[in-house]
C-alpha positions as a printed Julia matrix, in Angstrom:
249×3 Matrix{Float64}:
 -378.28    0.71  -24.49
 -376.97    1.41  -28.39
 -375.21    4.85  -26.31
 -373.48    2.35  -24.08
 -371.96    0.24  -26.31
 -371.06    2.92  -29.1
 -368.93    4.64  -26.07
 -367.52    1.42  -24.67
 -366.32    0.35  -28.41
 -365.02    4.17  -28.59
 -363.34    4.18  -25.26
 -361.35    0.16  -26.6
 -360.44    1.89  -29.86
 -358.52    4.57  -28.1
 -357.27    2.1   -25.74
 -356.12    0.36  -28.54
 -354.55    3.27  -30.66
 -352.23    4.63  -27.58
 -350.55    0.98  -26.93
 -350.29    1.42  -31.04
 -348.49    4.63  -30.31
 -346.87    3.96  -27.2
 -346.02    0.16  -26.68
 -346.15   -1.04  -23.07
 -342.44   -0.4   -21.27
 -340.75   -3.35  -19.47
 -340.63   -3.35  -16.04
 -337.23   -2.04  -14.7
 -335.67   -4.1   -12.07
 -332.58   -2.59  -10.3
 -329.36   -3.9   -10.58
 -327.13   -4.92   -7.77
 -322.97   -4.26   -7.67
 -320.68   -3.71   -5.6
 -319.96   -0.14   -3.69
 -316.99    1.05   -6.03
 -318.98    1.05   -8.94
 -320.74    4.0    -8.36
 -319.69    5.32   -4.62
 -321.81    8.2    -2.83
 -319.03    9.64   -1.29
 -319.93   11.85    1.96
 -318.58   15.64    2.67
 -314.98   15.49    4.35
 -314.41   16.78    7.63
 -311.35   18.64    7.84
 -310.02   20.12   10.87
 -308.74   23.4    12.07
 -304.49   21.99   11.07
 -305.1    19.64    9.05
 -302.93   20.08    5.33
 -303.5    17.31    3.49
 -304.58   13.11    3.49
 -303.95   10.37    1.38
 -305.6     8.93   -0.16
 -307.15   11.86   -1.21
 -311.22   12.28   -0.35
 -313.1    10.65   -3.17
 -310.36    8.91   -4.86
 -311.02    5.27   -6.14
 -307.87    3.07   -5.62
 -307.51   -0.38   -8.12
 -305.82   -2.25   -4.82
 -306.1    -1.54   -0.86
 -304.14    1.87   -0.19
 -300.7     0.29    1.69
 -301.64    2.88    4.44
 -303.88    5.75    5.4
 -302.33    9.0     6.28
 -303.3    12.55    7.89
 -301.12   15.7     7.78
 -301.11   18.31    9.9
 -299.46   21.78   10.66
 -298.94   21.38   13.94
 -297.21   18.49   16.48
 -299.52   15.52   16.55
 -299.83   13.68   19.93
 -299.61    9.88   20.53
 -302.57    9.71   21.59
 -304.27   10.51   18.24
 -305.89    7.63   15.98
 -307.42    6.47   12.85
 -310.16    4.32   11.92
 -310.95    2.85    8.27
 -313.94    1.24    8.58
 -316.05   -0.22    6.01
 -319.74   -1.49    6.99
 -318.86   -1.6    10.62
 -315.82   -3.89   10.42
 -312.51   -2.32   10.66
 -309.37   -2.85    7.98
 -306.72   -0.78    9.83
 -303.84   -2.74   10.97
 -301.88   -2.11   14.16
 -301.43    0.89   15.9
 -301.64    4.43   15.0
 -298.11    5.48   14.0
 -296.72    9.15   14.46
 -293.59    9.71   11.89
 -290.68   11.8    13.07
 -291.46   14.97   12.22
 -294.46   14.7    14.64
 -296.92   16.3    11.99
 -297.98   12.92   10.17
 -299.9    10.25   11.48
 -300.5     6.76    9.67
 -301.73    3.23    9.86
 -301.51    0.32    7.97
 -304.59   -0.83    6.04
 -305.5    -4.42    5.84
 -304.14   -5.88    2.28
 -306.93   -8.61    1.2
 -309.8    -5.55    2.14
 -312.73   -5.93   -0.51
 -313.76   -3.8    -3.35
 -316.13   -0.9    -1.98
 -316.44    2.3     0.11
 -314.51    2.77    2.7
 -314.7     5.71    5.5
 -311.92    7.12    7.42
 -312.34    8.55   10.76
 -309.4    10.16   13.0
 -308.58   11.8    16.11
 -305.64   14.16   16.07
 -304.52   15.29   19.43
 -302.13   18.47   19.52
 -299.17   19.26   21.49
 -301.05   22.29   22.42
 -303.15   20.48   24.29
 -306.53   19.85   22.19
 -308.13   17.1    20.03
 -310.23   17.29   17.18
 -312.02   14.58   14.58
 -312.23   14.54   11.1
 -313.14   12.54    8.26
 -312.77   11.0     4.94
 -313.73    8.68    2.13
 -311.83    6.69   -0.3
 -313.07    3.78   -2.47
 -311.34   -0.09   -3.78
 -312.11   -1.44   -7.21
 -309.82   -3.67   -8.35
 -311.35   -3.7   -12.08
 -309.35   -0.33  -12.4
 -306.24   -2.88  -12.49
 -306.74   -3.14  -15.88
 -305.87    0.54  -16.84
 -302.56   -0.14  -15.77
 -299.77   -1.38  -18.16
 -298.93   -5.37  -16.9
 -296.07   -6.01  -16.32
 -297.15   -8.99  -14.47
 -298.44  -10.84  -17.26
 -295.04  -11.31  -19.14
 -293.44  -14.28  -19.81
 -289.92  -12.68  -19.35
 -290.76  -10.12  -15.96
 -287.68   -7.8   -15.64
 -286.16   -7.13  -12.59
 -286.42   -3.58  -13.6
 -289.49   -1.78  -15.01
 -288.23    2.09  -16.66
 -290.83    5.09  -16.96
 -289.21    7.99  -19.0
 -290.13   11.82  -17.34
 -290.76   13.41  -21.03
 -292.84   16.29  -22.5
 -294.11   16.93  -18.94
 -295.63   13.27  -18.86
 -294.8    10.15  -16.9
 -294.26    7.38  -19.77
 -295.63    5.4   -19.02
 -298.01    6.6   -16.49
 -299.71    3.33  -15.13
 -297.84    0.43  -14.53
 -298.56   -2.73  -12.58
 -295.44   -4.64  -11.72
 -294.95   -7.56   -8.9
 -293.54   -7.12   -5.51
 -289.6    -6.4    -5.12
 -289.88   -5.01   -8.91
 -287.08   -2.07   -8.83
 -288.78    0.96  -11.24
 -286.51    3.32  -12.16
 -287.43    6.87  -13.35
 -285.28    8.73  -16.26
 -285.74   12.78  -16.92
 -285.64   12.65  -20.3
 -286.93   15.92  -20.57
 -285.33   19.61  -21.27
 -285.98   20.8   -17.51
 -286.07   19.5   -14.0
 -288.67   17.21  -12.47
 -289.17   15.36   -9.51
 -291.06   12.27   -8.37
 -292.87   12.6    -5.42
 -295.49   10.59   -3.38
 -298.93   11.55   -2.58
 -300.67   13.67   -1.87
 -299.31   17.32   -2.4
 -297.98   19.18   -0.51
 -297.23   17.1     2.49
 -295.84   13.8     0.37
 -296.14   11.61    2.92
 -298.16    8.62    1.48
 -294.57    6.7     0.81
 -291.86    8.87    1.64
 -288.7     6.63   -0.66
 -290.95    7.42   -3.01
 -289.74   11.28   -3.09
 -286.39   12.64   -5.17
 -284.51   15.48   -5.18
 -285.31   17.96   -8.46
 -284.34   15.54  -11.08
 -281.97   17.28  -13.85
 -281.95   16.3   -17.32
 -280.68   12.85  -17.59
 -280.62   12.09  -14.36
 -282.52    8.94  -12.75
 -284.22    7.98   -9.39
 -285.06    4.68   -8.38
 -287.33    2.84   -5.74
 -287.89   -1.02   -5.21
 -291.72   -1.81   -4.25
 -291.67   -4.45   -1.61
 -295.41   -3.98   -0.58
 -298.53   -4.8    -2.57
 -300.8    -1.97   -3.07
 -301.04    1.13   -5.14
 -298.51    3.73   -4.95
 -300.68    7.44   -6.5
 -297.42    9.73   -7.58
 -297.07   13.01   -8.79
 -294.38   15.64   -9.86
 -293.72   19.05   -7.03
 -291.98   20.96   -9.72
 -294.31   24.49  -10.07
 -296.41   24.63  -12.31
 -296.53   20.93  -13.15
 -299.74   18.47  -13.3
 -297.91   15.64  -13.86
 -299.24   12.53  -12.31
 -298.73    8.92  -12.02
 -298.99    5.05  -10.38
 -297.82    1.97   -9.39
 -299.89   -0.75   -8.7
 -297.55   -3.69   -6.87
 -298.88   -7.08   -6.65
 -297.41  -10.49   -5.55
């Protein structure tokens, strides 16, 4: 009986000494939020012509993307489509669009979509005669709103907003303006740049948005008359110059 206890008051004093030396740990309880925070994004699918999408796979856009675009080498068909679905419901708006050239297809995406993942599912057709799907993923988090510089905030909103090309850097790079808002772009460098839309090399996201080589001095200029962000970057060789607009109302 005295072995009993002298084990069990053993077996409590070493009890005792490890929550001593290793205090109990709260239980964890996981934490909700939204998608964007911290997307999973899946593999993209590309197909055998495609060149290039926008927005890119796996980028995470502070406003809704004004459209969704796939670029191909090839003539694209009208019967090709696009589909940018999030949890089952679908954001695209209208029709499937096919621009001139026949090698870029579009569609509008739905301005007041929420924050979160979003997956992007097309069909291009060929003039050749075949079809093939592919795939994407881009992400919305509108807290990223608040890298930008605000130009929406100021008392006294200019009709203009200036960025200066200089030292190989758009100055400044991130700028959030309101709708109509003309930005103009200055080289005030020692070489040429350009401004050109995403995403490289097909430029197609916004297609105004793309100058000529821009000489020292000279300036190019585009009014923004649709909320959403506009991802830019410079084509000159070489370059990793990059920058964007975020328009609101």
């Amino acid at each position: 009986m005295k072995n009993a206890i002298a084990i069990t008051l053993c077996v409590l004093a070493v009890i005792a000494a490890t929550r001593i030396l290793i205090p109990p740990q709260p239980l964890s309880t996981p934490t909700g939020g939204s998608q964007a925070e911290h997307p999973v994004f899946e593999h993209a699918v590309k197909i055998a012509h495609w060149i290039s999408n926008a927005p890119k796979h796996s980028s995470i856009f502070a406003a809704p993307p004004v459209n969704v675009v796939v670029d191909a080498d090839v003539g694209i068909t009208e019967q090709s489509s696009i589909s940018i679905n999030k949890n089952g419901q679908e954001y695209g708006r209208g029709d499937t669009a096919i621009d001139a050239n026949k090698k870029t297809m579009r569609r509008k995406m739905d301005a007041a979509a929420p924050d979160g993942l979003y997956s992007v599912r097309y069909r291009a057709c060929w003039t050749e005669g075949n079809c093939e799907n592919g795939s994407f993923q881009f992400a919305i988090d509108r807290r990223l709103a608040g890298n930008f510089e605000d130009h929406v905030g100021r008392p006294d909103i200019p009709p203009d907003i200036g960025i200066s090309i200089e030292n190989n850097a758009f100055v400044p790079k991130m700028i959030r303006i309101r709708k109509h808002t003309r930005v103009i772009w200055t080289n005030n460098d020692t070489v040429d740049h350009s401004v050109n839309t995403d995403t490289y090399p097909s430029n197609s996201y916004f297609p105004k948005q793309n100058s000529i080589a821009l000489k020292p001095k000279e300036a190019f200029e585009v009014v923004f008359s649709e909320v959403g962000e506009y991802p830019y970057h410079d084509n000159s060789p070489g370059d990793k110059m990059i920058g964007s607009i975020l328009v609101e109302e």
